[in-house]
N, C-alpha and C positions, 0 to 999 in steps of 0.2 A: 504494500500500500504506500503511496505518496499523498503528501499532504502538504501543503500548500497556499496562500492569499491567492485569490484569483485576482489576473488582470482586470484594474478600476477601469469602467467604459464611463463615468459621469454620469448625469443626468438625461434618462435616455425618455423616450415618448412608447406609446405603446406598440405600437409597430413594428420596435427593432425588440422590446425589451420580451413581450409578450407571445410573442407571435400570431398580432392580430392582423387581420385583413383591412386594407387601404381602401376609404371609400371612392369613387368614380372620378376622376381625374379631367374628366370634361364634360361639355351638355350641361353649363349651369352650376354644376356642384359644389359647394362652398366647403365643405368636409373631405381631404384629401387624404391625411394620416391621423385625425382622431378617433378616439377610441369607440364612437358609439355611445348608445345606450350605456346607462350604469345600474337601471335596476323597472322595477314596477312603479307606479306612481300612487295609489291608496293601499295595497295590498301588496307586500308586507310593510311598505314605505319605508325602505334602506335600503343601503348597499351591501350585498352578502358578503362576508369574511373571504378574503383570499381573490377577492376580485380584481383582476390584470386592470394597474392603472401604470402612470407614468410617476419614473422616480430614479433613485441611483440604481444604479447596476454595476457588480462586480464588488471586487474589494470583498469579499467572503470567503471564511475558509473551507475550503475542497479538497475532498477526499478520492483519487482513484483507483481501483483495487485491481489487480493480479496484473501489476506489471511486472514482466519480466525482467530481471537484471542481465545484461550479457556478458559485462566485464568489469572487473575491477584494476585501476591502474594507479598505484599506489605511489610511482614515482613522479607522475603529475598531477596528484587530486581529485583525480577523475573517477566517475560510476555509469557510467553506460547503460541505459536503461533505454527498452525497446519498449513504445508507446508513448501517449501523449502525457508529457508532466504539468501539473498545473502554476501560475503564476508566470510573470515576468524573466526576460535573462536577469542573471546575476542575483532572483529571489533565493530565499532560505525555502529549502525543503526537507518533509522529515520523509526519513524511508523506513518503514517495519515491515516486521512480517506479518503476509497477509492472515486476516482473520477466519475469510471463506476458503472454501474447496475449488480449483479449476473447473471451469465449467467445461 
């Protein structure tokens, strides 16, 4: 397992952050990448928990499981790891042993 800060993307819009659908781009349409709807209007009157809005993105810490190590090279610092590690170059990452079974 690696672990890791992810890459800070900022203050993102729903579009990129959500992966919601872009409304009509031409023929009038004043709504291009906002998000929609946000809920019912008398019933239940709110916005349900966990609903895709706009806000920061990234900069959390993330967890990837069963990567492979390939090499270790110890006269230059190096860990070789086959997959994708999470964070920035030159972040801190931690490596253990994985928790789960190979799938």
């Amino acid at each position: 397992d690696t672990t890791a800060i992810s890459k800070g993307k900022g203050f993102q819009g729903a579009v990129k952050k959500n992966g919601q659908h872009r409304g009509p781009m031409a023929h009038g349409s004043k709504f291009h990448r906002h998000q929609g709807s946000n809920g019912s209007s008398s019933d239940p009157s709110r916005v349900f928990k966990g609903k895709g809005m706009p806000g920061h993105m990234g900069s959390e810490k993330i967890t990837v499981q069963n990567l492979e190590i390939v090499r270790v090279d110890a006269d230059k610092n190096l860990i070789l790891v086959k997959g994708a590690v999470p964070g920035p170059r030159k972040g801190l990452v931690t490596i253990k042993e994985t928790t789960r079974a190979d799938i």
